[in-house]
C-alpha positions in Angstrom: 9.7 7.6 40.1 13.5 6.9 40.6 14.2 6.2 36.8 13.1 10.0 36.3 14.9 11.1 39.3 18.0 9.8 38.3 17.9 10.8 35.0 17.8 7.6 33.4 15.9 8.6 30.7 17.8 11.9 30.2 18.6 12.0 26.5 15.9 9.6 25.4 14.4 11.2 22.2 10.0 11.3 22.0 8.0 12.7 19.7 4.5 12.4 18.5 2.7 9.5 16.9 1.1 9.0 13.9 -1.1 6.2 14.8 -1.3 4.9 10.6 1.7 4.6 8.9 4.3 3.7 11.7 6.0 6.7 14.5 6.6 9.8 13.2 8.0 10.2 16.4 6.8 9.3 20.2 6.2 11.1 23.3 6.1 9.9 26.7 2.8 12.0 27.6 0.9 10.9 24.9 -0.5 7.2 23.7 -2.6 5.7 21.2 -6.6 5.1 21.5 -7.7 1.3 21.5 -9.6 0.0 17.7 -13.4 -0.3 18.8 -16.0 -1.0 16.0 -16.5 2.4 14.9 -12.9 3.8 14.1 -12.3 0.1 12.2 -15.0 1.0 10.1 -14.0 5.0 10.1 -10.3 3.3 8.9 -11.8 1.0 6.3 -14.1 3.6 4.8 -11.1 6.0 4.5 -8.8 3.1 2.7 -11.3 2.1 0.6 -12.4 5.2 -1.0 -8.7 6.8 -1.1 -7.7 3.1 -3.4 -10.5 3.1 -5.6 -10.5 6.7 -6.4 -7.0 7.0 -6.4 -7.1 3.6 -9.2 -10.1 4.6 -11.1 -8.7 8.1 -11.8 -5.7 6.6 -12.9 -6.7 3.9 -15.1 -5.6 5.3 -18.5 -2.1 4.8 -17.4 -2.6 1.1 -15.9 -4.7 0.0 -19.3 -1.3 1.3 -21.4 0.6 -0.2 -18.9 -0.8 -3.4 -19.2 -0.9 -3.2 -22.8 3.0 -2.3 -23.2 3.3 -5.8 -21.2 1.3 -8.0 -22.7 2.1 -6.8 -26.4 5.1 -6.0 -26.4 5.9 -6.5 -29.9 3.3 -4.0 -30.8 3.7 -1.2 -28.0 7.4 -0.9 -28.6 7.8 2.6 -28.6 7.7 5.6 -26.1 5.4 6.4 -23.6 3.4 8.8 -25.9 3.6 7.1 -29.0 1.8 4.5 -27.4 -0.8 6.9 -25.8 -1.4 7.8 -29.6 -1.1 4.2 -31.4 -4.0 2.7 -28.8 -6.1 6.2 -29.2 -6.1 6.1 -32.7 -6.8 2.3 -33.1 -9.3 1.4 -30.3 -10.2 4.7 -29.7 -10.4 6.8 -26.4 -13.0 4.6 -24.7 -10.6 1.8 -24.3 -8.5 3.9 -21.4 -11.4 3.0 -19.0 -11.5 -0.5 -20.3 -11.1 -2.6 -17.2 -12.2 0.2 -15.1 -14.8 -2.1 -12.7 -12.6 -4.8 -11.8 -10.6 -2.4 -10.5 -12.8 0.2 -9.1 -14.3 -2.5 -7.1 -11.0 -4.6 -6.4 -9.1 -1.9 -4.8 -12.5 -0.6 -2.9 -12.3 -4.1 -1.1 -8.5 -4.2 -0.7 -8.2 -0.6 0.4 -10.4 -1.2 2.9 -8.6 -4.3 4.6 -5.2 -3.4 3.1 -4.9 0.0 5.2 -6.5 -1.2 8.3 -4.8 -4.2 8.4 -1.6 -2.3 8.4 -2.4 -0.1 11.1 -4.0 -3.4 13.1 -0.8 -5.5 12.3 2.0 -2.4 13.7 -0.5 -1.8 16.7 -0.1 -5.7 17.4 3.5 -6.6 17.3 4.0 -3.2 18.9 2.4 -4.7 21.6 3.6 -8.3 21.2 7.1 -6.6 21.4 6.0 -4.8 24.9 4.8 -8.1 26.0 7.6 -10.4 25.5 10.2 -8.1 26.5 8.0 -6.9 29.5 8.4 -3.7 29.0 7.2 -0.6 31.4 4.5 1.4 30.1 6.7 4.4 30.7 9.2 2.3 28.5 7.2 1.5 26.1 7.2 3.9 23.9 11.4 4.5 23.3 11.4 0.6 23.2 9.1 0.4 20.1 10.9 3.8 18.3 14.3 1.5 18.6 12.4 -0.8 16.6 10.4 1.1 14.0 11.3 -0.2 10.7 10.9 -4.0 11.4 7.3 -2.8 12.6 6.9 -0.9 9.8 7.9 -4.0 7.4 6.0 -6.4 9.8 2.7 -4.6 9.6 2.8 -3.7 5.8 3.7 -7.5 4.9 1.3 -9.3 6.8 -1.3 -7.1 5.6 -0.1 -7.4 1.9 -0.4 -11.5 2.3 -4.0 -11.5 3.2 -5.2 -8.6 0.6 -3.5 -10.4 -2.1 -6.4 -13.0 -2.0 -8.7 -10.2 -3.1 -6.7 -8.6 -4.9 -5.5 -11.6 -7.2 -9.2 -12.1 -9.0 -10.0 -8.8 -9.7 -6.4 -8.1 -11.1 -7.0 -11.4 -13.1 -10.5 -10.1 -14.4 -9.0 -6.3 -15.2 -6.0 -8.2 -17.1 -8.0 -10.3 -19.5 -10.3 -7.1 -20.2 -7.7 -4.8 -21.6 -5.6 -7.7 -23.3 -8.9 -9.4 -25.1 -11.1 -6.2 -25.7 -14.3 -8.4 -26.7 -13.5 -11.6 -24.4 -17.0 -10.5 -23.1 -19.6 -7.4 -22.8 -18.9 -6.5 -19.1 -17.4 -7.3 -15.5 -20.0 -10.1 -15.0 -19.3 -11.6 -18.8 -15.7 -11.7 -18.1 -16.0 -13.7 -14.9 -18.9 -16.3 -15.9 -16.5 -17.0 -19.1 -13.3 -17.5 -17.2 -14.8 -19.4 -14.3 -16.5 -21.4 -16.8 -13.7 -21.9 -19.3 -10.4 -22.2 -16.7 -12.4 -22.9 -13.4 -13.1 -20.5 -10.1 -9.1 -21.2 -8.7 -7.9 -19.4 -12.0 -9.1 -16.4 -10.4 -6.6 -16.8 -7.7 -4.0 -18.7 -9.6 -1.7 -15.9 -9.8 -1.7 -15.0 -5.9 1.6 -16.5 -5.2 3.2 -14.2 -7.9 1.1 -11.3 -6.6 3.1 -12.3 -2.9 6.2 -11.1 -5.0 4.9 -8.2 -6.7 2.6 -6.8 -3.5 4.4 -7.5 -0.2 8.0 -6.0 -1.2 5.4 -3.1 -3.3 3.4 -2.4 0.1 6.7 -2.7 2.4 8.5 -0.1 0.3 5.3 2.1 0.1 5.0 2.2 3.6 8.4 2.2 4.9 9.8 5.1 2.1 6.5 7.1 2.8 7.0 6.9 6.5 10.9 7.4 7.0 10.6 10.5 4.1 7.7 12.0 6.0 9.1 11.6 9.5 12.7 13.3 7.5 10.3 16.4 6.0 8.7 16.9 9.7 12.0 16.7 11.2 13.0 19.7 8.9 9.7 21.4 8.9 8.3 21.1 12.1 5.7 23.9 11.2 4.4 21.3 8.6 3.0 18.8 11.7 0.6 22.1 12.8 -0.3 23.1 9.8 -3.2 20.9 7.8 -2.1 22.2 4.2 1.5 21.2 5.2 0.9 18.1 6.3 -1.2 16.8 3.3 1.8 18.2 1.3 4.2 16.2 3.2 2.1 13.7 2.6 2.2 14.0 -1.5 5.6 14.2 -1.3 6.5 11.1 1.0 3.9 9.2 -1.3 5.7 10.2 -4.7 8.8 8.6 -3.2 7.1 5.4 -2.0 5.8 4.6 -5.0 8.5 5.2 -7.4 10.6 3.1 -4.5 7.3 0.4 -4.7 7.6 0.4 -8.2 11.0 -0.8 -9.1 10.9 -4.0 -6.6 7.8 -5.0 -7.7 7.8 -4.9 -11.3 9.3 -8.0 -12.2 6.2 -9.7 -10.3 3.8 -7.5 -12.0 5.6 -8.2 -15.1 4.7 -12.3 -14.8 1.0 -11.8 -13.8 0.3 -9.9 -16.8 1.7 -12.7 -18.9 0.1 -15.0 -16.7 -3.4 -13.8 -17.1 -3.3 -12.2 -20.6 -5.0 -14.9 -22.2 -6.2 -18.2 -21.2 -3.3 -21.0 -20.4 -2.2 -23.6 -18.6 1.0 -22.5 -17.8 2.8 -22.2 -14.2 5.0 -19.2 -12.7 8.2 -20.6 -13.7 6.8 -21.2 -17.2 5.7 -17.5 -17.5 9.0 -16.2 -16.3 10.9 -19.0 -19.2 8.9 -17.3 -21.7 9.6 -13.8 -20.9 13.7 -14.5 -20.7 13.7 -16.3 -23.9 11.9 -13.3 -25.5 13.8 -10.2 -24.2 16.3 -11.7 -21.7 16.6 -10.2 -17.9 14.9 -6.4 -19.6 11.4 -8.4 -20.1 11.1 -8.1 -16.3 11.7 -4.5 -16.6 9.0 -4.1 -19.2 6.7 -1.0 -18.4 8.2 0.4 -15.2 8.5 3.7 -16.9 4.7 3.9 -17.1 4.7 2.3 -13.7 7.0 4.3 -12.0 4.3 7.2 -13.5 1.4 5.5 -12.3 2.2 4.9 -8.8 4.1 7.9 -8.1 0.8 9.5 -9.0 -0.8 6.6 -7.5 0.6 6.2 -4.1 1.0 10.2 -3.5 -2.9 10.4 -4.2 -4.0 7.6 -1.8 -2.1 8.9 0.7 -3.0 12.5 0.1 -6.8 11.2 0.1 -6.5 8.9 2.8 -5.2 11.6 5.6 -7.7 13.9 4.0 -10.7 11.4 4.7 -9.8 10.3 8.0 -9.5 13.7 9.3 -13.1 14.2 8.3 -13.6 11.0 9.6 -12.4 11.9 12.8 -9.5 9.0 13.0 -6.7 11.6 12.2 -3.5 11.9 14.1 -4.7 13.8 16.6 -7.9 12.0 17.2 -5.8 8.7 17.4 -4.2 9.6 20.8 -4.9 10.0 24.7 -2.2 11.8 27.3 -0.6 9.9 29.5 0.1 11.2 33.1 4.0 10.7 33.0 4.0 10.9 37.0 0.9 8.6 37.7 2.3 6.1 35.7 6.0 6.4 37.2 4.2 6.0 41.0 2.3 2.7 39.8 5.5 1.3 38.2 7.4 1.9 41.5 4.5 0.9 43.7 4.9 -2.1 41.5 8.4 -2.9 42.3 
């Protein structure tokens, strides 16, 4: 009760939570509702269908993308002269070529990849209470002084463990589009690969996709949630307003992907050579290959179309995702429970 008494947290800056992608702010009257077993699920079901929509819808742009990269020699032109060449040779079916390995891929990783972020920041956010033993009245300035290397924390961890579902499917999507008649469908694709290269060529490339999607889902996290937290800051009519806050959402999603984009390109780059075809070769082979045929720009190959895709990409998922969990009920305001400042202030100094 003293430490409000004496004004010792005079000046200390709290606004509200958003319990997903990081602290749009804190307050000291208001605190986060525990995970149980139905708001997992409500999270999950949210991530998942937000990523595969969001992918499916876009696939036209991925298939060209992947294209540019894995024949580079004959997609050497501009954005929409290679719309037109792969149009006019394969025809417009081939834009959806790939389209259930990634449907289905980015349903599963969706799923885990956004809960896992919101489970990861809620856990060092506490671990970071624990060790430093802070008060609950505390608490909550203690973990806004440390918000980005939550953010990062959360985002990366969750990025390791998706990329071992993400790796296979990507693999699968990759040899589609690159070797149109490899096999009929999905299931052709995999039998033949498994039975040609061996199941653990499925997740051969999931060290590279460590390079491509942890600094890709840091940078999407962390641009989306410092830009948002910026837009609120200048618009607080925005964070009481739904059609606001789903714009705010585009917006901070535009910049997190084209931020996403550019540090994870080089990755994405070397597990479409990787996987275009069947090989033998290792990572450090792949990247050889691609330096001896266009120097340091081979790493750079397609980030025009990817800074496209994801901008579109990123902005949509989040745009669905905080649309779905409002219906959901796991929204902002559903996430959080009031604190009683002066109840807790009384137990910390009956405590002492």
């Amino acid at each position: 009760m003293d430490e409000i008494l004496d004004g010792s947290l005079e000046g200390q800056q709290f606004k509200a939570v958003n319990p997903v992608f990081g602290f749009r702010g804190r307050s000291p009257i208001e605190r986060e509702k525990k995970l149980d077993t139905s708001k997992v699920l409500r999270f999950m079901a949210s991530g998942a269908v937000c990523s595969s929509i969001a992918h499916f819808s876009l696939t036209p742009i991925d298939v060209v993308k992947t294209k540019v990269q894995t024949q580079p020699d004959k997609y050497d032109g501009g954005m929409i002269t290679t719309f037109k060449k792969v149009a006019d040779e394969e025809g417009l079916g081939t834009f959806f070529d790939g389209w259930e390995p990634t449907f289905v891929g980015f349903f599963f990783s969706g799923a885990f990849g956004f809960f896992l972020s919101e489970f990861f920041r809620r856990y060092y956010s506490s671990l970071v209470v624990s060790v430093l033993k802070v008060s609950e009245i505390n608490a909550p300035n203690v973990i806004s002084s440390l918000e980005i290397p939550l953010i990062v924390a959360g985002a990366a961890t969750a990025a390791f463990f998706c990329c071992f579902l993400l790796a296979p499917f990507d693999a699968v999507r990759i040899r589609t589009v690159s070797q149109p008649d490899y096999a009929p469908n999905i299931f052709g694709v995999v039998s033949r690969m498994v039975e040609e290269e061996g199941v653990l060529s499925l997740f051969s490339a999931v060290p590279v996709w460590w390079a491509k999607e942890i600094p890709f889902n840091v940078f999407k996290f962390l641009v989306f949630d410092t830009s948002t937290e910026y837009l609120y800051e200048q618009f607080p009519v925005a964070q009481e307003d739904i059609r606001l806050s789903l714009l705010v959402s585009l917006v901070g999603g535009t910049l997190g992907g084209i931020a996403a984009t550019i540090v994870s390109n080089p990755a994405d780059v070397v597990v479409s050579e990787l996987k275009k075809s069947k090989t033998d070769m290792t990572t450090w082979e792949a990247v050889d290959i691609l330096k001896e045929r266009a120097g340091m720009s081979a790493f750079a190959k397609g980030m025009g179309l990817r800074m496209i895709f994801y901008s579109l990409l990123v902005s949509l998922q989040f745009f669905l995702y905080d649309t779905v969990r409002i219906i959901l009920g796991v929204g902002a305001d559903d996430m959080k429970l009031y604190l009683n400042v002066l109840e807790v202030a009384l137990n910390e100094r009956i405590k002492q």
